[in-house]
C-alpha beads as a LAMMPS data file, in Angstrom:
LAMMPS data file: protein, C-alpha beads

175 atoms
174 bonds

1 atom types
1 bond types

-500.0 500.0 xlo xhi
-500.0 500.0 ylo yhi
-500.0 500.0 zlo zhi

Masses

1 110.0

Atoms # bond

1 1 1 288.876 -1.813 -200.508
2 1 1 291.829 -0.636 -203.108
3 1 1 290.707 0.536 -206.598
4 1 1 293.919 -0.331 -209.207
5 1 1 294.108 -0.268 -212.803
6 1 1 296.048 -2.365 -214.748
7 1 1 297.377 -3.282 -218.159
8 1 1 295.992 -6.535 -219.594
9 1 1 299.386 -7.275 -219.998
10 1 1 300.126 -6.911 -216.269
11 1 1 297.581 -8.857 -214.503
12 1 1 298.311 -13.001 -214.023
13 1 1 296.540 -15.469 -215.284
14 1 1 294.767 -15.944 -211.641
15 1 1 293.685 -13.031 -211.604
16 1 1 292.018 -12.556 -214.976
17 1 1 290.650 -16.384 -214.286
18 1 1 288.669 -14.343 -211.220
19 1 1 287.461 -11.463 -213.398
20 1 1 285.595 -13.936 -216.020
21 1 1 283.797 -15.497 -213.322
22 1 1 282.558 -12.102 -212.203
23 1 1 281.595 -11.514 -215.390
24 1 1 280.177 -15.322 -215.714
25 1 1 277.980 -14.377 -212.560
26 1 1 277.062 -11.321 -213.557
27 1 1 275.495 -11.778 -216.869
28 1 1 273.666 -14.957 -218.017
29 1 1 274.707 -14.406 -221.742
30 1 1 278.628 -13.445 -221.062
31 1 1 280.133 -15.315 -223.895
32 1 1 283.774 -15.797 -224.973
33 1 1 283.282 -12.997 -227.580
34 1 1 282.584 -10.674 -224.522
35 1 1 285.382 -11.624 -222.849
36 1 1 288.002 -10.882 -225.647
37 1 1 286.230 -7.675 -225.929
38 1 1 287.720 -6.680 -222.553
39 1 1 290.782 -7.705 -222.786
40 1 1 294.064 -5.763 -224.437
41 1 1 293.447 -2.500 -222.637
42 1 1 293.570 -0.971 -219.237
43 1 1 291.261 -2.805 -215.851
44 1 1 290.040 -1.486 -213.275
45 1 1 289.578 -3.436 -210.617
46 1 1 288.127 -3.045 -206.325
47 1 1 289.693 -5.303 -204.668
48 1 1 288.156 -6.484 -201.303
49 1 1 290.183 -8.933 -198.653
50 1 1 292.626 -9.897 -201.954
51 1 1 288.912 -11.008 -203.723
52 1 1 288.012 -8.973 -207.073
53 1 1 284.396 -8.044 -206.275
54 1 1 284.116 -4.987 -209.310
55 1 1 285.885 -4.379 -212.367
56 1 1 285.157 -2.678 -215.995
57 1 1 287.960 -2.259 -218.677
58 1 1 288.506 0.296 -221.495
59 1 1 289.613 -0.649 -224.584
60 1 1 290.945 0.745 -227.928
61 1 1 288.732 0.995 -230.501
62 1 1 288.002 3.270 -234.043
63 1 1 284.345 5.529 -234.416
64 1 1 283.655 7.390 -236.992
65 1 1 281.475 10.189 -236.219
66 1 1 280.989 13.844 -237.321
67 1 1 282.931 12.911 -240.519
68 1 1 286.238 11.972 -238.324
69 1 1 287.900 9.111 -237.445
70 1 1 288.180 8.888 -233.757
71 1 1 290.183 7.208 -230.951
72 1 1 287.402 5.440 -228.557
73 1 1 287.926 4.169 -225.541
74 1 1 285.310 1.624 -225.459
75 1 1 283.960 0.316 -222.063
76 1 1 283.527 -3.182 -221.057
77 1 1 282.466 -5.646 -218.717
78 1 1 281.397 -3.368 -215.854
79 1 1 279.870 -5.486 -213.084
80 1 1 280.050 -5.016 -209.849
81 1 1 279.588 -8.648 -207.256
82 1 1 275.960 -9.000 -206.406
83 1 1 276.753 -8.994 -202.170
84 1 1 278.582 -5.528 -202.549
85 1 1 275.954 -3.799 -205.043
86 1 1 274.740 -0.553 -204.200
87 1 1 277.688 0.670 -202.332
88 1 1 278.874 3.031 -204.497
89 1 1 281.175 0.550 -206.576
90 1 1 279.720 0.860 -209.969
91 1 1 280.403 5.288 -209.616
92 1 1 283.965 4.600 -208.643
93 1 1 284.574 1.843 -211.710
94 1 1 283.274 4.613 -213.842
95 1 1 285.000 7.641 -212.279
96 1 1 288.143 6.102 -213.108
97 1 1 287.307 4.601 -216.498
98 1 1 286.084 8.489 -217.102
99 1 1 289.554 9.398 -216.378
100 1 1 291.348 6.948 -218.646
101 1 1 288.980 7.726 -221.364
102 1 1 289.632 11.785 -221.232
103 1 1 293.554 11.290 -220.806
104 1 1 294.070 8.885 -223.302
105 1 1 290.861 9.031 -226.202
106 1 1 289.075 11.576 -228.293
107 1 1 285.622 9.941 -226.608
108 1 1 284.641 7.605 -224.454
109 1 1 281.849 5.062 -225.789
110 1 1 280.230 1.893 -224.471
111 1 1 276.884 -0.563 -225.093
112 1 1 274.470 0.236 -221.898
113 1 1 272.003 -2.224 -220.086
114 1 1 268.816 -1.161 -218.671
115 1 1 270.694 -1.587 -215.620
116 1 1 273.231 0.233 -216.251
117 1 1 272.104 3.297 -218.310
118 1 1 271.455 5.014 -215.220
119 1 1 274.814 4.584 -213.558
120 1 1 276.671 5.708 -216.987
121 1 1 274.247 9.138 -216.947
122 1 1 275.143 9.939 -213.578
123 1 1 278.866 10.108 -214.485
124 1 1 278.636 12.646 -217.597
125 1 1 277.879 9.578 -220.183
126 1 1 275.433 10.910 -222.288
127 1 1 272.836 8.649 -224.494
128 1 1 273.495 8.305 -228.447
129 1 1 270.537 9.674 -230.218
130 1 1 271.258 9.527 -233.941
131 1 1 272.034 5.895 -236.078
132 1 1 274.668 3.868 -235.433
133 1 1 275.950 1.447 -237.715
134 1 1 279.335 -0.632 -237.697
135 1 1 281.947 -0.732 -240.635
136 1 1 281.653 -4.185 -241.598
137 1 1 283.606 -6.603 -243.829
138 1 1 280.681 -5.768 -246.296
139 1 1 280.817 -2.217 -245.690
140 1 1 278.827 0.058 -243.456
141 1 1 275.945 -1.651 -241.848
142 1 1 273.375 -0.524 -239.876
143 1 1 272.575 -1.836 -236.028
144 1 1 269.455 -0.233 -235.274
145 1 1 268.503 -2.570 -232.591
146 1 1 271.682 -0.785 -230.503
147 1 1 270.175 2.553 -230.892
148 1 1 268.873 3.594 -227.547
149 1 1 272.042 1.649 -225.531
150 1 1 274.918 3.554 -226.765
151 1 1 276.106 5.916 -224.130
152 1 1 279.100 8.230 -225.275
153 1 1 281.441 10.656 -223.185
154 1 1 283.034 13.668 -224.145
155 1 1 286.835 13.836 -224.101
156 1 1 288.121 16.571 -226.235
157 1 1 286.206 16.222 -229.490
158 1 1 282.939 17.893 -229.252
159 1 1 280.014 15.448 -230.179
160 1 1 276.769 16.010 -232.281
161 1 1 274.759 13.137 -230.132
162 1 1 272.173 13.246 -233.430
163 1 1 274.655 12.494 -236.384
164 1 1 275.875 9.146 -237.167
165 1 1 278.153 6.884 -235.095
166 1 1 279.983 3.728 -236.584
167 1 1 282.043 1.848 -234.591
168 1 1 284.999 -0.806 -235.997
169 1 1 284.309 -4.170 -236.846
170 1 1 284.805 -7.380 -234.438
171 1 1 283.415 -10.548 -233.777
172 1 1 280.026 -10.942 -231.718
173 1 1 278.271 -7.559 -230.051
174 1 1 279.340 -4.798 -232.748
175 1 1 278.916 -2.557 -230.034

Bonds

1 1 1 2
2 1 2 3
3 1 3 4
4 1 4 5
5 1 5 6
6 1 6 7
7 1 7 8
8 1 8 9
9 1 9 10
10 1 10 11
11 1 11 12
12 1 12 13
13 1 13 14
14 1 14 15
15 1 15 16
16 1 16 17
17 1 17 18
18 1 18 19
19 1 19 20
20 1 20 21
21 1 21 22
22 1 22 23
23 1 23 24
24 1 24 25
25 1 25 26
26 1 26 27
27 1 27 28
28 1 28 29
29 1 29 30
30 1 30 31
31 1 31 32
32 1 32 33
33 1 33 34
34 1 34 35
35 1 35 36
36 1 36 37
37 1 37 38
38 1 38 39
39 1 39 40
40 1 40 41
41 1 41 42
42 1 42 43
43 1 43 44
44 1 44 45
45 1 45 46
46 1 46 47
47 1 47 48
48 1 48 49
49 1 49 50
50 1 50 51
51 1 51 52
52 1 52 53
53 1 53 54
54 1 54 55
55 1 55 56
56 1 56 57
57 1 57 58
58 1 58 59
59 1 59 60
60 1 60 61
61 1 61 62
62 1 62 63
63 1 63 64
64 1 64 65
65 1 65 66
66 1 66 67
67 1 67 68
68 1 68 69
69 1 69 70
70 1 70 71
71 1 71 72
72 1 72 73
73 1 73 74
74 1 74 75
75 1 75 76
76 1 76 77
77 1 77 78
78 1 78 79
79 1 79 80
80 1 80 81
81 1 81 82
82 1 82 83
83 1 83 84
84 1 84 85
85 1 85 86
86 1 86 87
87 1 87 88
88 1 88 89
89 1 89 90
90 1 90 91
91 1 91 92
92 1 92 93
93 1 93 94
94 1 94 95
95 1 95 96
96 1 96 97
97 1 97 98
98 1 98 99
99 1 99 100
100 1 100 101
101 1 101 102
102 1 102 103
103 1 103 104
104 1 104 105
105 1 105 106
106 1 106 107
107 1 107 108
108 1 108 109
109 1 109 110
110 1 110 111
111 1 111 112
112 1 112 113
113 1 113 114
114 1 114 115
115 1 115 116
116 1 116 117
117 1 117 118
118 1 118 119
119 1 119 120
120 1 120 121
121 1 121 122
122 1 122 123
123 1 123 124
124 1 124 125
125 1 125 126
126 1 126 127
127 1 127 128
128 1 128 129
129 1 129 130
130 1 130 131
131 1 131 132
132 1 132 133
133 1 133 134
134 1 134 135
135 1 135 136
136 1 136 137
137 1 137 138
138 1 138 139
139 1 139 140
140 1 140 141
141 1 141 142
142 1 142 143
143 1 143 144
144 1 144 145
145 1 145 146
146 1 146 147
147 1 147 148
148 1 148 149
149 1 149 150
150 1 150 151
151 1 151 152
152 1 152 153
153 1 153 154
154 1 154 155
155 1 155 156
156 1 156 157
157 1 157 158
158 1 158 159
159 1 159 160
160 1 160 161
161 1 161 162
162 1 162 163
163 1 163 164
164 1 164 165
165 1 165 166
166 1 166 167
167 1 167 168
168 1 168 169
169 1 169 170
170 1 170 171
171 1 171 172
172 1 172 173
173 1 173 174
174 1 174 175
């Protein structure tokens, strides 16, 4: 198995064909929203016998929090293939999207799953606790119903976990 990251930029068009159908596989509700979400920033992909079988991808994104405006590097589409789960996969995804995020961002941010929320704990990630909202085309809004799922990590910029977090504005999941 090789772990590589990569640019958006730099991976083919076979290649990024075989990453949506992991994520297609992976999560019944993967939509084409989800899927732009991942793309523009840096992969990481495990690589098995020339086969993608995990990836997850950090991308650029704006959070206010604290009062400041802060660089994020937002976490997406982390999914490991369902015949190589549980070997240990999922910790090296996020050991190296740790290391992206802490070279490149002021924090680290990304929407857990029940699934998942473990996995991002075990690797520093710590749980949001205070309101999140998203800076909308009508201003700040709220997204309560994503409290509980945000996991941030640390990367320079101490974080009060309690105060308010608002992320940028895109299309589909907010967060």
């Amino acid at each position: 198995m090789t772990v590589r990251t990569a640019h958006t930029a730099d991976l083919d068009e076979p290649t990024l064909s075989e990453i949506r159908a992991l994520m297609d596989a992976a999560f019944d509700d993967f939509e084409d929203t989800d899927w732009e979400h991942s793309l523009g920033g840096m992969h990481v992909l495990i690589e098995e016998g020339g086969e993608v079988v995990a990836h997850a991808s950090v991308v650029q994104r704006r959070v206010i929090a604290g009062g400041r405006t802060l660089r994020c590097g937002y976490v997406e589409a982390v999914a490991v293939r369902e015949d190589r789960r549980r070997r240990g996969l999922g910790g090296k995804l996020m050991a190296e999207c740790g290391r992206i995020v802490r070279g490149a961002y002021h924090l680290g941010a990304l929407g857990a799953t029940d699934e998942g929320a473990s996995l991002y704990a075990a690797h520093g990630w710590k749980r949001w606790e205070g309101p999140a909202s998203a800076l909308t085309p009508d201003g700040i809004v709220r997204t309560p119903e994503e409290e509980g799922y945000i996991y941030v990590l640390e990367a320079g910029v101490p974080l009060d976990v309690t105060g308010d977090l608002t992320c940028d504005w895109r299309e589909g999941d907010v967060w």
